[in-house]
C-alpha positions as CSV (number, residue, x, y, z in Angstrom):
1,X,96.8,89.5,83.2
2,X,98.8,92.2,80.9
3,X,100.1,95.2,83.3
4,X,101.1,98.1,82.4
5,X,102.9,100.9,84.1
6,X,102.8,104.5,83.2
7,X,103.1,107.9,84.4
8,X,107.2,108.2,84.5
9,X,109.0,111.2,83.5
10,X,111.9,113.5,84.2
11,X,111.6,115.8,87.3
12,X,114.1,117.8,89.2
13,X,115.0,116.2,93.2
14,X,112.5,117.7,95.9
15,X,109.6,117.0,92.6
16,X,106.4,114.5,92.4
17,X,105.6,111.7,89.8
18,X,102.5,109.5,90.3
19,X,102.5,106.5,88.5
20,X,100.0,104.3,87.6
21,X,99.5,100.0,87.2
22,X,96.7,99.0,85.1
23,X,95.8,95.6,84.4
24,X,94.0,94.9,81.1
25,X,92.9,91.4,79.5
26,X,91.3,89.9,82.9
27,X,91.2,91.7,86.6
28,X,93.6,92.1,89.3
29,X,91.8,92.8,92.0
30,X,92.2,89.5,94.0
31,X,95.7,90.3,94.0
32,X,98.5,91.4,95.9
33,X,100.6,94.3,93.7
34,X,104.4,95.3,94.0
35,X,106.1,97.8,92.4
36,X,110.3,97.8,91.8
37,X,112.4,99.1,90.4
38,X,115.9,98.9,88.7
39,X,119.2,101.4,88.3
40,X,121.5,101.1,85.8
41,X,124.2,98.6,87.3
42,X,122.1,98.1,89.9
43,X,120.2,94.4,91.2
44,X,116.0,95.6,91.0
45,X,115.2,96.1,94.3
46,X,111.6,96.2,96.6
47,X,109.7,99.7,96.5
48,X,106.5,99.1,97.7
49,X,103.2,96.6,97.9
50,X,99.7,96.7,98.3
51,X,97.1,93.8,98.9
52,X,94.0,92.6,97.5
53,X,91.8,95.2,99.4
54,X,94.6,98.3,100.1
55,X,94.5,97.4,103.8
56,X,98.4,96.5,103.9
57,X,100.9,98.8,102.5
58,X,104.8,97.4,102.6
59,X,107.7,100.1,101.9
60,X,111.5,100.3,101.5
61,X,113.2,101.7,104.0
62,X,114.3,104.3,100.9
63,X,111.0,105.4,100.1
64,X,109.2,105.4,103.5
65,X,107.3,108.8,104.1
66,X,107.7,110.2,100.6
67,X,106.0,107.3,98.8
68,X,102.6,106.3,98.6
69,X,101.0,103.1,96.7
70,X,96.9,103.1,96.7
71,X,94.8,100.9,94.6
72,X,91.1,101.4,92.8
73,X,90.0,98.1,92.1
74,X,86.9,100.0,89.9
75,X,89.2,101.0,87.5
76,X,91.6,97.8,88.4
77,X,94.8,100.2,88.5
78,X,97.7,100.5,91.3
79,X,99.2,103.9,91.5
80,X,102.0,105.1,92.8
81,X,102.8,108.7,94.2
82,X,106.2,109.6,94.3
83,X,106.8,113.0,96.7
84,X,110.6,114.5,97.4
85,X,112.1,112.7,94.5
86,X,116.0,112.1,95.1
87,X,118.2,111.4,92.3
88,X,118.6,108.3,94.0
89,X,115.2,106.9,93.2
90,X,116.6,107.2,89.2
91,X,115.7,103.9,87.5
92,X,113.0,102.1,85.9
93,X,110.0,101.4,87.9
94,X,107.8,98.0,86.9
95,X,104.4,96.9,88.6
96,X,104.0,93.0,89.4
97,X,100.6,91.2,90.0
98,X,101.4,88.7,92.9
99,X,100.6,85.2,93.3
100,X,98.3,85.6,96.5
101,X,96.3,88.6,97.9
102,X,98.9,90.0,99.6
103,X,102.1,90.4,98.2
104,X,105.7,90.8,99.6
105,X,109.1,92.2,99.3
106,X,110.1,89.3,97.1
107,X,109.9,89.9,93.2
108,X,109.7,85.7,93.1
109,X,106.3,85.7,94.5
110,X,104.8,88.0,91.6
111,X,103.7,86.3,88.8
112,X,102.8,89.0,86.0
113,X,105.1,91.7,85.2
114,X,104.7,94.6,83.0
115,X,106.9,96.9,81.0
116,X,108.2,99.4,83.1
117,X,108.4,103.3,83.0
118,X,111.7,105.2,83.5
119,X,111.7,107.6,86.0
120,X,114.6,110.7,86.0
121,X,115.4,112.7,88.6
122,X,117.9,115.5,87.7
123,X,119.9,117.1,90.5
């Protein structure tokens, strides 16, 4: 599975972004999908995950009530909307096909990875 995440950009703090996780060479809709993302100087952390069906949704503490992760397995993509942006959430934002249906918090239990997008949130 190739993934590849889109939809990044620069907004100013109390803006939106929705990005977007789409799987090309083969399917991902048996699978769990994360995304994460990494600052500058900063370990990548957890944002959010989704399983196989979009009946369990996992958030960060950080993002909870301003982010939302859906899936549409028709169109085998993972999106991402992003409301009341902080210049906090500044970093690069990659999506991660799991192992299993589910997913998790931990980035060791994903097994395809794609290029990320930067995401900028100007004060």
């Amino acid at each position: 599975v190739q993934l590849q995440a889109s939809g990044g950009g620069v907004v100013q703090a109390g803006g939106s972004l929705r990005l977007a996780c789409s799987a090309s060479r083969r399917t991902f809709t048996n699978n769990g999908v994360g995304w994460f993302r990494q600052a500058p100087g900063k370990e990548r952390e957890f944002v959010a995950n989704i399983n196989w069906n979009g009946g369990i949704k996992n958030y960060a503490d950080s993002v909870k009530g301003r982010f939302t992760i859906s899936r549409d397995n028709a169109r085998n993509t993972v999106f991402l909307q992003m409301n009341s942006l902080e210049p906090e959430d500044t970093a690069v934002y990659s999506c991660a096909a799991a192992y299993g249906a589910v997913g998790s918090t931990d980035a060791r239990l994903y097994k395809y990875w794609g290029q990320g997008t930067q995401v900028t949130v100007s004060s």
